[in-house]
Every structure is written in structure tokens, then in C-alpha cells.
C-alpha positions as CSV (number, residue, x, y, z in Angstrom):
1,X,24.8,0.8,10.6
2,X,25.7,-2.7,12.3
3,X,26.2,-5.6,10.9
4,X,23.6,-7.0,13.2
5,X,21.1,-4.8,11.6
6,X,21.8,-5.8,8.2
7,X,21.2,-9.8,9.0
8,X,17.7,-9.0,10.7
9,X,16.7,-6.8,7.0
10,X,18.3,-10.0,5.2
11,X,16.7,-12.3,7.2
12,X,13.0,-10.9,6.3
13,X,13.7,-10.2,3.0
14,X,15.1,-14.1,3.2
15,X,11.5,-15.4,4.9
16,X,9.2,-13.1,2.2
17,X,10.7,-15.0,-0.5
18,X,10.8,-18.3,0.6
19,X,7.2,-17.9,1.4
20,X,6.2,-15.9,-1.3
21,X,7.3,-18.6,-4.2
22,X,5.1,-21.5,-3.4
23,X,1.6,-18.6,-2.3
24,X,2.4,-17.4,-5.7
25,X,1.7,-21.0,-6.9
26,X,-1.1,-21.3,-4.9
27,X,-2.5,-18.1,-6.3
28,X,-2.3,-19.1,-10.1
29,X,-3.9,-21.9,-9.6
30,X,-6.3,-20.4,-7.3
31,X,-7.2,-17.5,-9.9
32,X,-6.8,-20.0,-13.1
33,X,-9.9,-21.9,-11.4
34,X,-7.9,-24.9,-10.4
35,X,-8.6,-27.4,-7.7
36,X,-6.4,-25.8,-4.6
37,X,-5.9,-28.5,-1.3
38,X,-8.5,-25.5,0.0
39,X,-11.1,-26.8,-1.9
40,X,-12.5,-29.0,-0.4
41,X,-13.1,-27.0,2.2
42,X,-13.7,-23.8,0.8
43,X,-15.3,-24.9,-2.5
44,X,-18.9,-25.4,-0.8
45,X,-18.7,-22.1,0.7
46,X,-18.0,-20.5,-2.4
47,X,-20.7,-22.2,-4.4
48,X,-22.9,-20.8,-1.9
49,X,-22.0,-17.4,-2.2
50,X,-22.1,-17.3,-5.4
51,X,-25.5,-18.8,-5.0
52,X,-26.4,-16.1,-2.4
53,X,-25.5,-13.1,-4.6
54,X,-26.9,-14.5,-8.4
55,X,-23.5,-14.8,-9.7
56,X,-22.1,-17.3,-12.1
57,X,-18.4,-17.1,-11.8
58,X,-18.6,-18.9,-15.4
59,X,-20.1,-15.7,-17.0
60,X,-17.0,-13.3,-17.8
61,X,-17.2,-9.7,-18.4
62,X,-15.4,-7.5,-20.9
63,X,-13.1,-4.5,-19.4
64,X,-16.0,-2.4,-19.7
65,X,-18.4,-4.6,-18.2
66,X,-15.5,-5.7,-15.4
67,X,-14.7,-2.5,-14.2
68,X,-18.2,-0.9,-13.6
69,X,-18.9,-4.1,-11.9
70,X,-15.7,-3.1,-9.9
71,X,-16.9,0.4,-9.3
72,X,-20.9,-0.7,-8.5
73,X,-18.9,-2.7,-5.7
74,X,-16.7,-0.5,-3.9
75,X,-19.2,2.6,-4.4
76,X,-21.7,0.1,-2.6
77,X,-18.9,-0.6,0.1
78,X,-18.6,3.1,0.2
79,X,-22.0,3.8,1.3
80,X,-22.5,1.1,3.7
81,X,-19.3,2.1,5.9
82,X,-20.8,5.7,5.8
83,X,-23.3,4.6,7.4
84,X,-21.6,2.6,9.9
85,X,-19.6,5.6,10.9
86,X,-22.4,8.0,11.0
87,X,-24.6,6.1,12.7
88,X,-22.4,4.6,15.0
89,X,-23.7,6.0,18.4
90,X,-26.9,3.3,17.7
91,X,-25.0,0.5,16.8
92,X,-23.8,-2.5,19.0
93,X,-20.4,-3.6,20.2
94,X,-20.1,-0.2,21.5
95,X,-18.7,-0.2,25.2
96,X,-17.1,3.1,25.2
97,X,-20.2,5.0,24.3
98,X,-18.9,6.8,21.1
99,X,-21.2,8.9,19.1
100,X,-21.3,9.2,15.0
101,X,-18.8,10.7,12.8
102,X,-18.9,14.0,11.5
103,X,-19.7,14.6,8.1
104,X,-16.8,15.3,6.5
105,X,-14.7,12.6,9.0
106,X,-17.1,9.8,8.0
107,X,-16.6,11.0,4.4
108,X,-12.8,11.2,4.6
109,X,-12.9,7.9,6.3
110,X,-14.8,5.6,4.4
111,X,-13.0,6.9,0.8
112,X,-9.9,6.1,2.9
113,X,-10.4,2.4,4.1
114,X,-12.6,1.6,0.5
115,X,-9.7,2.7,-1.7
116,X,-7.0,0.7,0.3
117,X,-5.5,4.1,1.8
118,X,-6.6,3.9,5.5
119,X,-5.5,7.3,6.2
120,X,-6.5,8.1,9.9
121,X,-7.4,11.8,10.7
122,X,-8.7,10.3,14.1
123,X,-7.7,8.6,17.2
124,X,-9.1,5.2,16.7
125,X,-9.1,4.0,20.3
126,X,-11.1,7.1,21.2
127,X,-13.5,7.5,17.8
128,X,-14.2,4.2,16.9
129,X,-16.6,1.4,18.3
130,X,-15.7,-2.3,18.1
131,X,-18.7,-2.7,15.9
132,X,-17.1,0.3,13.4
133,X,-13.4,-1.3,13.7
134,X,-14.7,-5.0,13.0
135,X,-18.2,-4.9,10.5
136,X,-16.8,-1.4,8.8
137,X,-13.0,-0.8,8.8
138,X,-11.6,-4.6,8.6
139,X,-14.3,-5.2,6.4
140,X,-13.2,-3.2,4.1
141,X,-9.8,-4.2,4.9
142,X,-10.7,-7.4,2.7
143,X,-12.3,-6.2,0.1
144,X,-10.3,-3.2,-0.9
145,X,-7.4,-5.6,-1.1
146,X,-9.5,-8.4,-2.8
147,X,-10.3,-5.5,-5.3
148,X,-6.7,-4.9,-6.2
149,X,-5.8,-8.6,-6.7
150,X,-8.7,-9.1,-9.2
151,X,-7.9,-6.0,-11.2
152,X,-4.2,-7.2,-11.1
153,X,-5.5,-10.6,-11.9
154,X,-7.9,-9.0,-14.7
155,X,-5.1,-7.1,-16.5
156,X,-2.5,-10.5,-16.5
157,X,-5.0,-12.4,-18.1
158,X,-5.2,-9.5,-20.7
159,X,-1.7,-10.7,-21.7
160,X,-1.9,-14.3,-21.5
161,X,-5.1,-14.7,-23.3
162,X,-5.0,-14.6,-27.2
163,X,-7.9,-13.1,-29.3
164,X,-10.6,-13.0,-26.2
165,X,-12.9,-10.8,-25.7
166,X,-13.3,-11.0,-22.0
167,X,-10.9,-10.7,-18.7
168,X,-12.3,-12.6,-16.3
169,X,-15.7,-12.1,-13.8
170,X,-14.7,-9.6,-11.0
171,X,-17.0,-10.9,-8.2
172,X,-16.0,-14.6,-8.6
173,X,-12.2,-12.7,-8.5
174,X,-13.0,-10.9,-5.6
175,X,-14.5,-13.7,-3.7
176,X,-11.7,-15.8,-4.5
177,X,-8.8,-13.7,-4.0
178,X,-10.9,-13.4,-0.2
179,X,-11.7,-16.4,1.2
180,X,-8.7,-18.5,-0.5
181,X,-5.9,-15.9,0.6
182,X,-6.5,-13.4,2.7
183,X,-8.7,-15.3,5.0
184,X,-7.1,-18.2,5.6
185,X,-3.4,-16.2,5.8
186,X,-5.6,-13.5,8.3
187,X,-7.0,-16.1,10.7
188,X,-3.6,-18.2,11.0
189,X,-1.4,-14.8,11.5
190,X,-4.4,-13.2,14.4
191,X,-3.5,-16.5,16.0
192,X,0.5,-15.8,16.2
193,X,-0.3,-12.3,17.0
194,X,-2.4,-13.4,19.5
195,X,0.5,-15.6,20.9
196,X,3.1,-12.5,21.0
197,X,0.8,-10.6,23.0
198,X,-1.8,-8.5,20.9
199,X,-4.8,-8.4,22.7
200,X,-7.9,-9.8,21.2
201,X,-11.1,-8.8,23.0
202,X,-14.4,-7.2,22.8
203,X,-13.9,-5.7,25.9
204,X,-13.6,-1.5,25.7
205,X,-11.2,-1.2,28.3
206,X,-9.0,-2.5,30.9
207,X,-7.8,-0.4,34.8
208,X,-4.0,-0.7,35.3
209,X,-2.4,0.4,38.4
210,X,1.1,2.1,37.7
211,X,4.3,1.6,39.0
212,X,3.9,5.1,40.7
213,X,0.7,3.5,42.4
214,X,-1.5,5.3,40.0
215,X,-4.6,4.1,37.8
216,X,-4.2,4.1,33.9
217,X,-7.0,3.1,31.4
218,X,-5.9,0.9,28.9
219,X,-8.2,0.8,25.3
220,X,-9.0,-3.1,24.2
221,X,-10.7,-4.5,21.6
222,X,-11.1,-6.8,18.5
223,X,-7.0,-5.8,17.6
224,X,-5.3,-8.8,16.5
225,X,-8.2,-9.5,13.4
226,X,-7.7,-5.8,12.4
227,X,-4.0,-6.0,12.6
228,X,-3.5,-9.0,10.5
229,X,-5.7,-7.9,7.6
230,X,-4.6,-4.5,7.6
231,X,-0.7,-5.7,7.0
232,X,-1.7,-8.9,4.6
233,X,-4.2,-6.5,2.4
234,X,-1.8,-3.7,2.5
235,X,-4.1,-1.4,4.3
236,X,-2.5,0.1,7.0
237,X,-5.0,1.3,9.6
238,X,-4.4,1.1,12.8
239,X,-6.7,0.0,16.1
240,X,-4.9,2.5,17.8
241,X,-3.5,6.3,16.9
242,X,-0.2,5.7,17.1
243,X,-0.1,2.3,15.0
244,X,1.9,-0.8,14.9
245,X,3.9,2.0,17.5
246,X,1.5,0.9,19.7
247,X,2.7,-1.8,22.6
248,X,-0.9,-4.0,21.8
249,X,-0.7,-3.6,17.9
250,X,3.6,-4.2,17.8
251,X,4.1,-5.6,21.2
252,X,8.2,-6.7,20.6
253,X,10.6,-7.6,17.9
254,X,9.1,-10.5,16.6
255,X,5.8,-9.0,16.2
256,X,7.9,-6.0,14.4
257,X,9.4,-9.0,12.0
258,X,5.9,-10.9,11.6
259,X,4.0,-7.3,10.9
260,X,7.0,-6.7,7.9
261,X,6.6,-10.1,6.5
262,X,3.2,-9.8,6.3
263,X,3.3,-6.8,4.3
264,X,5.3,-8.2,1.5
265,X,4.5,-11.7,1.7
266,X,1.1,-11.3,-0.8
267,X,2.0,-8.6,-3.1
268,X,5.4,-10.6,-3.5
269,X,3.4,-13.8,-4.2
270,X,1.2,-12.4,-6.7
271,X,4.6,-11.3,-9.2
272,X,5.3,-15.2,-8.9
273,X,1.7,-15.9,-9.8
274,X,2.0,-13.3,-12.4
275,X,5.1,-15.7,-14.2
276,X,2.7,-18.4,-13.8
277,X,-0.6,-17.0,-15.4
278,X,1.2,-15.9,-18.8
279,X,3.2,-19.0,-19.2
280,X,6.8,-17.7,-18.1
281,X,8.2,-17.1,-14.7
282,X,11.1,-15.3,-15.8
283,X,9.1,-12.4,-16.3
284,X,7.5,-12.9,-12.9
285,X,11.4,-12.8,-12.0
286,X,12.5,-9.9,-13.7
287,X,9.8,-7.7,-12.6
288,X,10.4,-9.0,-9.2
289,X,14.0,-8.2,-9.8
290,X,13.4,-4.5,-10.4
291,X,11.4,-4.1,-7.3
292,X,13.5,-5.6,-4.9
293,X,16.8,-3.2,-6.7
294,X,14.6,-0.4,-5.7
295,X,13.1,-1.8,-2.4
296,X,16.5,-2.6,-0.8
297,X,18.2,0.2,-2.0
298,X,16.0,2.2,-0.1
299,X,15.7,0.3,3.2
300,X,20.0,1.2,2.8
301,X,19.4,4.7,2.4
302,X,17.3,5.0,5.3
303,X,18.8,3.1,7.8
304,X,22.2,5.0,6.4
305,X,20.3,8.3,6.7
306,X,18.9,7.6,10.4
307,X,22.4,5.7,11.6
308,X,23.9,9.0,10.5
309,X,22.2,11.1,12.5
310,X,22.3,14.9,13.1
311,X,24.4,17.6,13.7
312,X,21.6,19.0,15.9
313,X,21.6,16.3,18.3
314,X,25.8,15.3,18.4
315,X,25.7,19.8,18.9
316,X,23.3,18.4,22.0
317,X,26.1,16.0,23.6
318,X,24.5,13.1,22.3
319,X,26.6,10.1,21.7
320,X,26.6,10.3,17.6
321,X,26.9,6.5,17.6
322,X,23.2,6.0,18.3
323,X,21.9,7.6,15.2
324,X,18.6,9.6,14.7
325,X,16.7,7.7,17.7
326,X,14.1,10.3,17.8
327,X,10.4,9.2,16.7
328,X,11.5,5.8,17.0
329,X,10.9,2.4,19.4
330,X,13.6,1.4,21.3
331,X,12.5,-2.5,21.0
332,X,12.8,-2.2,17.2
333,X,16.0,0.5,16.7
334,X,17.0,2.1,14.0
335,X,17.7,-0.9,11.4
336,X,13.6,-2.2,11.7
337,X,12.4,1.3,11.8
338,X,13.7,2.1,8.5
339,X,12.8,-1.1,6.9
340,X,9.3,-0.5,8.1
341,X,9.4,2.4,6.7
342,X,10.8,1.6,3.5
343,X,8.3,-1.4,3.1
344,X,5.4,0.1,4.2
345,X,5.7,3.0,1.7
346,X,6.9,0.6,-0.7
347,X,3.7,-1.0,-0.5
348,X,0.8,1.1,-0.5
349,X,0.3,-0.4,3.4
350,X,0.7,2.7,5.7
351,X,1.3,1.4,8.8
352,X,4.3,3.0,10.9
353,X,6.4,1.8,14.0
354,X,8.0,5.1,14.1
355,X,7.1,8.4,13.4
356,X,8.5,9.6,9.8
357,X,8.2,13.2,10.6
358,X,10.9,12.4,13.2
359,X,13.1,11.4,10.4
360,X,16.2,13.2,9.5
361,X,15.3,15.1,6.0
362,X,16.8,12.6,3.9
363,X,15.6,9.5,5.8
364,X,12.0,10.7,6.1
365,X,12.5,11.8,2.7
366,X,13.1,7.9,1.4
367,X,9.3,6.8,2.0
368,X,8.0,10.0,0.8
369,X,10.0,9.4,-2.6
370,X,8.7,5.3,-2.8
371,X,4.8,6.8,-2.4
372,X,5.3,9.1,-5.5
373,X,6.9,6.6,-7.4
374,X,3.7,4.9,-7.1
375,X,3.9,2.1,-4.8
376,X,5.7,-0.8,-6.8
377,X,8.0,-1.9,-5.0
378,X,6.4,-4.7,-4.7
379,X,3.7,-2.4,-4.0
380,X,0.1,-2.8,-2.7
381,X,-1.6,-5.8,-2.8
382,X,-2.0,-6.3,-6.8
383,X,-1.9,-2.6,-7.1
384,X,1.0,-3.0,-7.4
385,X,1.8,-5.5,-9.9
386,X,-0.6,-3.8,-12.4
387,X,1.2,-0.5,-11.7
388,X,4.4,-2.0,-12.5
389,X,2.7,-3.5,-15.3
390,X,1.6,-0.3,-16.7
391,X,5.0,0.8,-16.3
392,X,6.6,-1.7,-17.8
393,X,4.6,-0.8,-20.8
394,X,6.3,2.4,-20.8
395,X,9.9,0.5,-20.5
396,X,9.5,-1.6,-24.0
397,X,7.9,1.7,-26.0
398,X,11.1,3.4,-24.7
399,X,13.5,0.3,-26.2
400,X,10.6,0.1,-29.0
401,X,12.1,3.5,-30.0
402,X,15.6,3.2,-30.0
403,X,15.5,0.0,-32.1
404,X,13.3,1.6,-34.6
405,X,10.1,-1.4,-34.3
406,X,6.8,-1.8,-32.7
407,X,7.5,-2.8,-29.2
408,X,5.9,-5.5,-27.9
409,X,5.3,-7.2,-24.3
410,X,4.2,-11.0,-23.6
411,X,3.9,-11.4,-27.2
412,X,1.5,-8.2,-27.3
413,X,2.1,-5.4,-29.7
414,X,2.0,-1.9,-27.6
415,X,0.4,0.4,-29.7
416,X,-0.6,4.3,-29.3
417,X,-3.8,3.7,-28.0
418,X,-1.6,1.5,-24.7
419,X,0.8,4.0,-24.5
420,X,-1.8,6.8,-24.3
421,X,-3.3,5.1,-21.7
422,X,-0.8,4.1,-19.6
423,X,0.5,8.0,-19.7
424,X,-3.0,8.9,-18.9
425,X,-2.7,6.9,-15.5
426,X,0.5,7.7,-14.6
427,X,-0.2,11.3,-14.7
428,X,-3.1,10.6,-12.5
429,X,-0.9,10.9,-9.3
430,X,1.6,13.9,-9.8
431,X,-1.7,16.6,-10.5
432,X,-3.5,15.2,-7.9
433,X,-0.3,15.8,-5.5
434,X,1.1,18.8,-6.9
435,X,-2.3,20.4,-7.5
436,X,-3.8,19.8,-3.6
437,X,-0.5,20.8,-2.1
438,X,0.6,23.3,-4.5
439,X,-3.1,25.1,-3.4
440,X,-2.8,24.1,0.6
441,X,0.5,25.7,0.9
442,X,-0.9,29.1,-0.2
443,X,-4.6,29.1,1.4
444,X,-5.6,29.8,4.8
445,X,-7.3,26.3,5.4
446,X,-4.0,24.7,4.0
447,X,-1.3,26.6,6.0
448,X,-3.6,25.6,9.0
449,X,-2.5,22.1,8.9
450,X,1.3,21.7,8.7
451,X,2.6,22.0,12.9
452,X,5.8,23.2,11.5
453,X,7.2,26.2,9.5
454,X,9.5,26.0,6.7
455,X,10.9,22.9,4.7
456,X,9.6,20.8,6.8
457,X,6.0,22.3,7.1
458,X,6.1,21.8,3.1
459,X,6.9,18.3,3.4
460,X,4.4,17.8,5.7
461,X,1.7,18.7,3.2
462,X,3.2,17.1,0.1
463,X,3.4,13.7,2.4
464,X,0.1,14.3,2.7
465,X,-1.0,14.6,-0.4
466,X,2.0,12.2,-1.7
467,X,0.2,9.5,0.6
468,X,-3.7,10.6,-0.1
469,X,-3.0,10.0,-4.0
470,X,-0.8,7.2,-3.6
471,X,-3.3,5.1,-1.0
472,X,-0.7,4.9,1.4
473,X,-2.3,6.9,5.0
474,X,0.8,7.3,6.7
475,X,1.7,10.9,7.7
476,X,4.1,13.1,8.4
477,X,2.6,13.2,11.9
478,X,2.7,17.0,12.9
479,X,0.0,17.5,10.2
480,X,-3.3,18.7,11.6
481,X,-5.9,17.1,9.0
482,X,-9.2,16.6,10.7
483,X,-10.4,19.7,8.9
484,X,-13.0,20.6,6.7
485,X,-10.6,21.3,3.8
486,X,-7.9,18.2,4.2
487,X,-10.8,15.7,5.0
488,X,-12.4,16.9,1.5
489,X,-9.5,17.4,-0.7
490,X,-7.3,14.4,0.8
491,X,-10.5,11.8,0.1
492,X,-10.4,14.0,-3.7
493,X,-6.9,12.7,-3.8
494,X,-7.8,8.9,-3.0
495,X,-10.8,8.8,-5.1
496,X,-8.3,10.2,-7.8
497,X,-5.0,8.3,-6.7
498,X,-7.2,4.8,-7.0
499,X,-10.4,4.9,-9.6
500,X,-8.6,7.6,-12.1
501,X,-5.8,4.6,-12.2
502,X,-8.1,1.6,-12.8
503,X,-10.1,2.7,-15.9
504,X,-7.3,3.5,-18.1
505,X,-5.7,0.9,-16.4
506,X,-8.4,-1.6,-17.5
507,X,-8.8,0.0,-21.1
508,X,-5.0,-1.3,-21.7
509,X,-6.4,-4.5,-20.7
510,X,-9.3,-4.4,-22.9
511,X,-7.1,-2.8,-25.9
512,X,-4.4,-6.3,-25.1
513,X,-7.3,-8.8,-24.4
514,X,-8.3,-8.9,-28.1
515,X,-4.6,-9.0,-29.3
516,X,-3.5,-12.3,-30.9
517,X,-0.5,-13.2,-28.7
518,X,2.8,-13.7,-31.3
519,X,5.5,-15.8,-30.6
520,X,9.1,-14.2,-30.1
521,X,11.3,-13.2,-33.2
522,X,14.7,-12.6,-33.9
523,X,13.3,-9.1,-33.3
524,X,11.6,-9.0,-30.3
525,X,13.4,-7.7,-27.0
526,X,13.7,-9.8,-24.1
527,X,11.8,-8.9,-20.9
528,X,12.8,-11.0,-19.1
529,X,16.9,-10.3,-18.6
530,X,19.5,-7.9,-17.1
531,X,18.8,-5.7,-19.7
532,X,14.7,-5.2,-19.7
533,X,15.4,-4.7,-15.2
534,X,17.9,-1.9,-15.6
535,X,16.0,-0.4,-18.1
536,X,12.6,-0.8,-16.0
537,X,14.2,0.5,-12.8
538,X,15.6,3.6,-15.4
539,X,12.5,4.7,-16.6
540,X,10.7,4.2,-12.6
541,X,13.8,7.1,-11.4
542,X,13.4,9.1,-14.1
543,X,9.8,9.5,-14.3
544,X,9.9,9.9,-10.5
545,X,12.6,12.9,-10.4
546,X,10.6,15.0,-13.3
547,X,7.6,14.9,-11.7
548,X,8.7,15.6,-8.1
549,X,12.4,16.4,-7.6
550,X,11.5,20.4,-7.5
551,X,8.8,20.2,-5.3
552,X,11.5,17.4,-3.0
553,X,14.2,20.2,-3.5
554,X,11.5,22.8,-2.1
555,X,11.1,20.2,1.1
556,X,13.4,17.9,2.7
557,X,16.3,18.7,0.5
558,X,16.4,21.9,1.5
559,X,15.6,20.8,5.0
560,X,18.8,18.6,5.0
561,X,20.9,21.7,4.1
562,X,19.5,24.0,6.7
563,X,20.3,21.3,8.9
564,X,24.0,20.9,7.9
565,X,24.4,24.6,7.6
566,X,22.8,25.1,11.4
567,X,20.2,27.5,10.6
568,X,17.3,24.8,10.5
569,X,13.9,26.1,11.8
């Protein structure tokens, strides 16, 4: 590790924040129904959409009511980008010529980009049109992340409302939480991409002669709109197979640096819009707090981890002082490759620079361990902040107990029927990852996949899974997954890892909605202090290492000691 290193990770972390405070302003006022300096602007637009679909944003739903609205949406979202992808052969934008999906691809690929996971089990610059990449995958690319922020939204108004019977209207949430963020921050950060070289073109593809003298085909296309959505929303999909890897999708460092800050930048925000919508923003900090513990913590792990490098390769005459440089982009090094890595697992974005199945053990497993935590550090975009939420639930029942009275949060009582529900959810993503890998690592159409034996073949199908459930979509990338069986199960897993979440989710929300809101006692524990953060970041570890440490100590920890002991596979 260098010194030089560390000020490029502070220096990000240094531009999320001082960006994220005043979009987290804009945000509240934005989902509080206040006049924004968009509005004028936007306003009209938004009255007519509203207009256009029969909405009144002034008609709010119940949890109930908000939710199936929710899932009516993305199941409709669903079948269109089917479509799209089956049909694709007879649609237009299509230079290259490429023919429909396959069932089960176009399945697996449209539960992927509609639940925010984007996992790829295709080559994108040799499967998909520029008609499927711009009307189907960056649709969705919005609106999956849209979805998230109005859930998050949904459930914060649950605390900060007192006695009410409703949470909000989800499609005047979605449409807002669209065309006031994530448009506006999509089209200015195309443009910079743009600038720094990511190509932005409906052209298929472009003839280059090589400096041997001979003729390579280069893949173009409609990147730099895909790009920005897919790191703003948290999505993660890239143009190309090998991702923000890619020369046109990453071109150089400060593309690296803009791709990261993206990431963060909105899912940040919204914990500071979070302290603004109930009324406090020390508990916006002290959530925010907790994450970034966890967050940088593991950015130091895994640039230690990868700085460290083998024994396999100093055995090799390697210079030792170059670290782990295998899987990785020499225009980024180690120090941005293992932020990347950390963030983008952190979040439930995806997108890699470098190939994590390249990783030493312990470094590649670091984002393995974020996804099964459950992506809140800061997490996806308002995924996230309602899965820290939920958690946090869990943190004040826990002090509830040991000071012998009903716990509450943001002047909510927590009663059985949150707790129950907020165990229900969290339980959602360890059986869906142990379940599917625990069966793929026995059955024929499971051991098919993994492109290595041993340890690390394991890991490969618990990153999988860990990523499916988690609506990640990055991969250990030796995995073989366009088959039958992983295209099924793995879009099982994101259906589970996303909607089997949100209802319980939004049954908290409904159970708090109706909840007078009590002032603080003598009694009541602070959340928002030293105290609630260490104890939120306790219970995150803990219930991470009982649900996974022996399936991690089946994987890359006993990868890592093969590896030190010299009898690694």
C-alpha cells in the first residue's frame, strides 16, 4: 500500500460527500413536494405525465395499496423488456444484425436489469442491439433505481408521519425520483464521459488498423447514456462484456474516479435526505456513520489483501512489491481496483474494473462478504437506506432488551409484529444463497458452471448466488452461467433477493405509518450517537458471520490457506 493510493481513496470518498450533502437537500425537498430551482423547468413536464398516465400524485396509497402499485409496475417493465429481447432481430437500431434472445437468456435478463441486478450471462457487444441497450436495458436502468428510491422514500415517511394512514403515491415517487435526479445527474455526467473519451454513437462498429498493420473491429454504440445511468442508479450493466474494464466504458483514471463517485454520490445523498424527511439529521449522520466504518474498512482490507500479494507469484520471480496485479488495469492499479471493488459491492451496483476472480482469496473474498451483508454500505440506490433501515430496527430491539423497555426508533415503538418482519426479510437472502448454491455444488447442471476445482470453484458459485440474491451482477468471472439451470435459478434468486424484501419491508412501513410519533424520554435510547453506530455496525458483523462464515470458511478461507501452505489447486 502507498501513500499515494490512500490520498486518491480519500480524495473520492472527500468529493462523494461534499456532493452528496447539498443532493440530499435537494432530494427532501424534492420527495416532500417542494418547489426545487428544477421546477420550473421540470414542473410542466411532470404535470403532463401525470396527465398522460391518469395519475393524481395528490391521491396517496396505503402500504398495501403502494406496493402492488410497485409490483403492477416492474411486472409490467418485466414483460415489455422480454419482449424487446426476444424480439429483437425485428426491431430497429440494429446495425450488427443480432437475432432474439433465447428463452431462458431473455428471461434471466430482463429479471436481472428490472430488479436492479444487471447480471450479464452475455457478451453485450455481440448479443445486444442498440435499440435493446438504449429502449430496454437503460430503460430499465431508470426505473429499477427510481423504484428503490420511492420504496426508500415510502418507508421514511412511515417514521416521520404520525397517526397516517398512507405512505406516499408510488408513481408520482417514481416519476420524481426520475426526472428530478437521475436524469438531470445522467445527462450532465454522459456529457463528461463523453469528454474523457467514451464513445457515444449509433454506429455498430468501427475498422482499426493495428500497429502490426492488421485490421481490428471495434464495437460502438449508444455507451456513454448507458454508462452513466448504470453507475448513478446502481445498476451495473455493462455496454460491453468486460465492463467499466473496457477502454470505451473506463477509458483512464479519471473516468475510473468519475465512474466511483457516481456510484456513491445518490445512495449517499439520499441518508442525508433521510435526516431531513424525519426532522433530524443526526440520524441521517449516524446511519451514514456506520456505513462508511464498514465501507472504508473494507476498501483497506482489499487494497491490503491485493498489495500483499501471493506466495504463488513472489515463488514465480515476481517483484513482491507490485502486489496481486493479476485481473487488474494497469491505468487504475491496485489502490482503485479495490476501491471499485469495495464500492461496487457495497452498493448493489455491479460494475467491475477488474476481475474479482483474479483476486487473492481474501481480497476477492472482501466484496463477496459486502453482497451478503446486504448491500448497505451505503448500498443501492434507496435499497439501501431501507435495508439499513430495517436493520437498524433490529439494533434498538437488541438495546430494547438489555435495558428491559420497549424499544423505540424516530419516536416509533418497535413492536413484535416489526421485528417479525424485519427477520422475515433479512432471512430472505441467506436461503436463497445457501439453498441455490448449496444444490448447484452437488448437481450435474451446477458443477457444470464453476471453471475451477476446489475452494475456489465453490466460491465461484456462492458469488454467484451471493450476487443473484443480493442484486449486485458481478461475477466471479470463470463461472459459466448461460445455462438452462443458472439462467433459471439465478433470476429465482433476484426475484427472491428483491420482491421477497420489499413486502415485509413495506408491512413495517404500514405497521409504523399508523404509530403516533412520541417525543423522547428520559428513557428512550439515542440513535443518533457513538453508541447507537457501534452497536448498528455490531449487529451488521454478526448477523453476517452466522449466516455465511461456514460456507466463507468452505471457500476463500480455505483458498487462502492452500495458498499459504503451497498446495492450492
Amino acid at each position: 500500500m502507498t501513500l499515494v493510493g490512500w490520498l486518491q481513496i480519500a480524495l473520492v470518498f472527500g468529493l462523494v460527500l461534499a456532493a452528496a450533502a447539498p443532493l440530499g437537500a435537494f432530494m427532501a425537498k424534492v420527495h416532500a413536494g417542494e418547489r426545487t430551482v428544477l421546477s420550473p423547468v421540470l414542473g410542466p413536464i411532470e404535470r403532463r405525465l401525470y396527465s398522460a398516465a391518469g395519475v393524481d400524485p395528490a391521491r396517496e396509497q396505503g402500504w398495501l395499496g403502494y406496493t402492488l402499485g410497485m409490483l403492477v409496475f416492474n411486472a409490467a417493465g418485466f414483460a415489455l423488456l422480454y419482449a424487446i429481447l426476444r424480439l429483437q432481430g425485428v426491431m430497429p437500431f440494429n446495425p450488427q444484425g443480432f437475432g432474439g434472445l433465447a428463452p431462458d437468456l431473455a428471461f434471466n435478463t430482463a429479471v436481472s436489469f428490472v430488479t436492479n441486478t444487471n447480471w450479464q450471462n452475455y457478451a453485450g457487444e455481440s448479443t445486444m442491439s442498440h435499440f435493446s441497450q438504449m429502449a430496454g436495458l437503460t430503460v430499465q436502468n431508470f426505473l429499477s433505481a427510481a423504484t428503490g428510491m420511492a420504496l426508500a422514500v415510502a418507508l421514511v415517511r412511515a417514521f416521520s408521519r404520525s397517526g397516517a394512514a398512507t405512505v406516499g403515491n408510488v408513481f408520482a415517487d417514481i416519476t420524481r425520483s426520475t426526472l428530478y435526479v437521475l436524469l438531470p445527474l445522467a445527462l450532465v455526467t454522459a456529457l463528461i464521459q463523453v469528454a474523457l473519451g467514451t464513445p457515444q454513437t449509433l454506429d455498430g462498429s468501427v475498422v482499426a488498423t493495428t500497429v502490426e498493420g492488421g485490421q481490428q473491429t471495434l464495437a460502438l454504440g449508444p455507451v456513454a447514456s448507458q454508462i452513466a445511468i448504470k453507475q448513478l442508479g446502481t445498476n451495473g450493466g455493462g455496454f460491453f462484456n468486460a465492463n467499466a474494464a473496457h477502454p470505451f466504458e473506463n477509458p483512464n483514471a479519471l473516468s475510473n474516479m468519475l465512474t466511483i463517485w457516481q456510484m456513491l454520490v445518490v445512495s449517499t445523498a439520499l441518508v442525508f435526505a433521510f435526516g431531513r424527511l424525519v426532522g433530524d439529521k443526526r440520524q441521517g449522520r449516524a446511519v451514514l456513520a456506520a456505513m462508511g466504518i464498514l465501507l472504508v474498512t473494507a476498501v483497506g482490507l482489499c487494497y491490503w489483501a491485493e498489495s500483499a500479494g501471493t506466495p504463488l507469484l513472489a515463488g514465480a520471480g515476481l517483484d513482491p512489491a507490485g502486489g496481486n496485479m493479476e485481473g487488474k488495469e494497469v491505468r487504475f492499479g491496485i489502490a482503485m481496483s479495490a476501491m471499485f471493488a469495495a464500492v461496487t459491492t457495497g452498493l448493489s451496483d455491479g460494475a467491475v474494473n477488474a476481475m474479482h476472480g483474479s483476486f487473492t482469496p481474501l481480497g476477492g473474498m472482501v466484496p463477496m462478504v459486502l453482497i451478503q451483508l446486504g448491500e448497505i454500505l451505503p448500498g443501492g440506490v434507496g435499497s439501501g437506506l431501507y435495508g439499513m433501515l430495517v436493520v437498524a430496527i433490529l439494533a434498538v430491539f437488541v438495546a430494547g432488551l438489555m435495558v428491559g423497555r420497549t424499544p423505540e426508533y424516530l419516536g416509533k415503538k418497535i413492536e413484535a409484529k416489526e421485528v417479525k418482519m424485519a427477520m422475515l426479510a433479512i432471512l430472505v437472502l441467506p436461503a436463497a444463497i445457501l439453498g441455490f448454491s448449496a444444490v448447484s455444488a452437488v448437481i450435474p447442471a451446477g458443477l457444470a458452471g464453476p471453471g475451477n476445482a476446489g475452494p475456489h470453484g465453490l466460491s465461484e458459485i456462492l458469488y454467484a448466488y451471493s450476487s443473484a440474491a443480493g442484486n449486485n451482477g458481478s461475477a466471479f468471472g470463470s463461472l459459466s452461467g448461460n445455462t438452462t439451470w443458472y439462467n433459471i435459478t439465478l433470476a429465482v434468486a433476484m426475484l427472491l433477493g428483491r420482491f421477497a424484501y420489499i413486502v415485509p419491508m413495506m408491512a413495517i412501513a404500514g405497521s409504523l405509518v399508523v404509530k403516533p410519533r412520541l417525543a423522547a424520554s428520559s428513557g428512550t435510547f439515542p440513535t443518533h450517537g457513538p453508541l447507537f453506530v457501534g452497536l448498528l455496525v455490531g449487529i451488521i458483523l454478526v448477523l453476517g458471520g452466522l449466516q455465511f462464515f461456514p460456507a466463507l470458511a468452505l471457500g476463500p478461507i480455505a483458498e487462502h490457506v492452500e495458498m499459504q501452505a503451497g498446495t492450492l489447486f
